[in-house]
C-alpha positions as CSV (number, residue, x, y, z in Angstrom):
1,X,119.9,126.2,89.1
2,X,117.3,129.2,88.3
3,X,114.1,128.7,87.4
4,X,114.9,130.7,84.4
5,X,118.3,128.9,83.5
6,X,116.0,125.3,83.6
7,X,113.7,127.3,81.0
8,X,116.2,128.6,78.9
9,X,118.0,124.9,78.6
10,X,114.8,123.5,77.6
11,X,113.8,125.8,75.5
12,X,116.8,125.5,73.3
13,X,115.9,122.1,72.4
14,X,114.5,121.4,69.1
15,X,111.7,118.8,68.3
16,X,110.9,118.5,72.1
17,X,107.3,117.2,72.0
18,X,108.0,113.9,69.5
19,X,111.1,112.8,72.1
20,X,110.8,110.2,74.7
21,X,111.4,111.5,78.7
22,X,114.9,110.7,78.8
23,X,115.5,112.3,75.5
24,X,113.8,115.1,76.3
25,X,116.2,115.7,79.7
26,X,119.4,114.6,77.9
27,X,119.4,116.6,74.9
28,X,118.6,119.8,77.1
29,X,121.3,119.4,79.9
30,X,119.0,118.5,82.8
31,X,119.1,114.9,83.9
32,X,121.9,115.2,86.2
33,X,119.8,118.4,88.1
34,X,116.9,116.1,87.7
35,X,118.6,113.2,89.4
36,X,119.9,115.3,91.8
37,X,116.3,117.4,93.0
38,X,113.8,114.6,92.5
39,X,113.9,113.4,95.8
40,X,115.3,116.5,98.0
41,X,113.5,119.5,95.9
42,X,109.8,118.3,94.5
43,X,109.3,121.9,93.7
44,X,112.4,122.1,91.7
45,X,111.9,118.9,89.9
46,X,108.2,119.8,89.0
47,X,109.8,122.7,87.2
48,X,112.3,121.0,85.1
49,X,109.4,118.6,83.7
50,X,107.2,121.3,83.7
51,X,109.9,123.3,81.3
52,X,109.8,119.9,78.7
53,X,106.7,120.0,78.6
54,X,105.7,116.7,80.1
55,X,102.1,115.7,80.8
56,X,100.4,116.3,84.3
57,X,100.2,112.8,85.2
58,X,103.6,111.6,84.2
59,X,105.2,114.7,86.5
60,X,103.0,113.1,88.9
61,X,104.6,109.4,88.6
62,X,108.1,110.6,88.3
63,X,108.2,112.9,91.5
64,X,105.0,112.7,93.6
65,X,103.4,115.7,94.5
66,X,103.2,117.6,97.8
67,X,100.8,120.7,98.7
68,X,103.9,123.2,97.7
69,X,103.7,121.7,94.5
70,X,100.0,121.6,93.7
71,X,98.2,123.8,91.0
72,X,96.1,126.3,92.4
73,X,93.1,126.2,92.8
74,X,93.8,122.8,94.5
75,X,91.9,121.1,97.6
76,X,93.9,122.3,99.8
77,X,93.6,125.4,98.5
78,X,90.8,127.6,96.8
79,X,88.8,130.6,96.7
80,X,85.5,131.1,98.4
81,X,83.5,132.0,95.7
82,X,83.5,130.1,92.3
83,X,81.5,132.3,89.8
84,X,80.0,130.9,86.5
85,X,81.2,134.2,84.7
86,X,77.5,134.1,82.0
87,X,75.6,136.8,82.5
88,X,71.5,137.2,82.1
89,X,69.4,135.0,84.2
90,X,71.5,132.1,84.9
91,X,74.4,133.9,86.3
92,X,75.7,132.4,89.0
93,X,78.3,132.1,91.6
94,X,78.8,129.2,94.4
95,X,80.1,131.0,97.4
96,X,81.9,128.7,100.4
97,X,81.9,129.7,104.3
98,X,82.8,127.5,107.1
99,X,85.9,126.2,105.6
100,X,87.8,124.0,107.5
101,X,90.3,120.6,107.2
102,X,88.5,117.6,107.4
103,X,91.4,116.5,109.4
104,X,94.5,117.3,110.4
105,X,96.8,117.8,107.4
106,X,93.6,116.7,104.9
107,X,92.2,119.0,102.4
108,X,89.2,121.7,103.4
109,X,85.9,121.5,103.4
110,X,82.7,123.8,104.3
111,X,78.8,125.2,103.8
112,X,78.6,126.0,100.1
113,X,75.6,127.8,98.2
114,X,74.6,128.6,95.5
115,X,74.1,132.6,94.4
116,X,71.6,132.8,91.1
117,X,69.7,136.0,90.2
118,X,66.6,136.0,90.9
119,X,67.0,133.4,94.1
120,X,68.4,133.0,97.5
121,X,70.8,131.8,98.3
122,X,70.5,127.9,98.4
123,X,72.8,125.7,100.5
124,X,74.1,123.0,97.7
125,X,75.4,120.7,100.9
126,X,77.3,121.4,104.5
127,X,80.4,120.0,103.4
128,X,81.5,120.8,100.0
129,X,85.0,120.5,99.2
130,X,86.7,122.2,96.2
131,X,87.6,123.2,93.6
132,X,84.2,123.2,91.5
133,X,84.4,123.4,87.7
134,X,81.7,124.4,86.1
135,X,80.7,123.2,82.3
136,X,81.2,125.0,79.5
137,X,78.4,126.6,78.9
138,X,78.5,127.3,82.6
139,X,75.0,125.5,83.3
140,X,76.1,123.1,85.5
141,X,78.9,122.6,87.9
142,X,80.9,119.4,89.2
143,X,81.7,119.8,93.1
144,X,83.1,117.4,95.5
145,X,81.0,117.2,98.5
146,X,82.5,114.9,101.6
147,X,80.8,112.0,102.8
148,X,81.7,109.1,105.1
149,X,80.4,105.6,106.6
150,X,81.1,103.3,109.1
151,X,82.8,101.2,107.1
152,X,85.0,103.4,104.3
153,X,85.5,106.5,106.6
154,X,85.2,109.8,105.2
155,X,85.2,110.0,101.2
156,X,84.0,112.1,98.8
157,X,81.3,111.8,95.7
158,X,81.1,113.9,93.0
159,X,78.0,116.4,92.8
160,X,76.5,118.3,90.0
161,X,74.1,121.4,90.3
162,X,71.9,122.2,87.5
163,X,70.9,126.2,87.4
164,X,68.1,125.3,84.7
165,X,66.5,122.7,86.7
166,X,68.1,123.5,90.2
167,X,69.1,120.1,91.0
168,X,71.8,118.3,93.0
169,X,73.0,115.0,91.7
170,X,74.9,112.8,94.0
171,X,76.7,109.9,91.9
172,X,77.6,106.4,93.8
173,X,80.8,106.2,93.0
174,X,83.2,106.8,95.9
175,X,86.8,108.9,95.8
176,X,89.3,109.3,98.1
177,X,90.0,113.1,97.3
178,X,89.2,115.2,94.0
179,X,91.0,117.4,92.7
180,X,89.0,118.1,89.0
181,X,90.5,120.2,86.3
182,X,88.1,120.0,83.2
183,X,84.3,119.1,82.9
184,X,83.7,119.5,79.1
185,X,79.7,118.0,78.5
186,X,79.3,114.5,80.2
187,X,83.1,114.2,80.7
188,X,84.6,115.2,84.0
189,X,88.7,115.1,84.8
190,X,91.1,115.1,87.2
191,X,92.9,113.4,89.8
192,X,91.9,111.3,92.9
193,X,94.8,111.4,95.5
194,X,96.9,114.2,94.2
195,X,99.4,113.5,96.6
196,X,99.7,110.1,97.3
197,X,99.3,107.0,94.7
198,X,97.3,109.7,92.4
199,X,94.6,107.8,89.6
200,X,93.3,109.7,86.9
201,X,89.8,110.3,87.1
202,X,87.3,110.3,84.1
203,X,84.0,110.3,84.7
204,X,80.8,110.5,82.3
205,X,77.7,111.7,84.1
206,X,75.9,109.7,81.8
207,X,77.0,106.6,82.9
208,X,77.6,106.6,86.1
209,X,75.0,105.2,88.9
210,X,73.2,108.1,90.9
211,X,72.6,107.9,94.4
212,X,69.8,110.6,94.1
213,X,69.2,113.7,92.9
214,X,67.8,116.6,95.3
215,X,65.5,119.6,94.6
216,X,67.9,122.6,95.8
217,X,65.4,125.6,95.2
């Protein structure tokens, strides 16, 4: 089946949002394509969900994910440079070199710093991972910066760089791997583990511990 036949099936269903899952791939004709993909085509199955319009994280319970199937920008995969897209004197764009996988198979990780008119370029840390979503009034940005000890291994923390007051923020809390979406005021979201046994992550900057905040200018 087409990725355009699966739209047109769903599509054709009326009153899709107030059904339940299994309503939702009944009344449209998919649940035998659905049984039959979930487990041999993850890229297929993503679709057909993705056509009834079910939520992220549900998707993610019902199939799993793999790196075919992640949205881009993803860790895995990202662009170098990450602009702010304000202009005047707080434009800004974080710019990524170095980028490399932590280990084999694992996401990427490199130098990152920041670009701001009217400074140099400052190095926000050596090993940033990505993506990095900035705010909306694209002040400040949330990026994943890789970290390890003796005893957890490697790990990542969430980071935030203020262009006013050009500080970095390191918060306690320890994550397997980030994959953020949205940071809308204090309120950061996303996913740890994207792949494997994914959480949701929500995260206000307000209440969270810091491990310390660094002068970056």
């Amino acid at each position: 089946m087409t990725k355009k036949e699966i739209y047109e099936k769903a599509n054709s269903v009326v009153g899709l949002e107030g059904m339940t899952g299994n309503e939702r791939l009944w009344e449209s004709g998919l649940m035998n394509e659905f049984d039959r993909v979930r487990k041999t085509d993850k890229r297929l199955a993503h679709i057909i969900l993705q056509a009834l319009k079910f939520d992220e994280l549900s998707i993610i319970r019902m199939v799993g994910n793999s790196i075919e199937t992640l949205k881009y920008p993803n860790p895995w995969d990202f662009s170098n440079e990450n602009p702010n897209r304000i202009d005047g004197k707080n434009k800004a764009s974080l710019k990524y070199s170095n980028l490399n996988e932590i280990g084999m198979g694992a996401p990427i990780g490199g130098l990152c710093q920041l670009e701001k008119s009217g400074v140099n370029n400052i190095v926000i840390d050596k090993l940033c991972g990505g993506p990095a979503i900035w705010n909306e009034n694209g002040l400040e940005v949330a990026i994943p910066i890789w970290d390890k000890s003796f005893f957890k291994g490697t790990f990542q923390r969430i980071g935030i760089v203020n262009l006013e007051k050009l500080t970095l923020t390191k918060f306690k809390k320890k994550f397997n791997i980030l994959d953020l979406r949205t940071f809308n005021k204090n309120q950061i979201k996303g996913f740890d583990s994207p792949i494997n046994r994914t959480k949701p992550v929500e995260f206000d900057i307000e209440k969270q511990p810091i491990e310390r905040i660094i002068k970056i200018k």
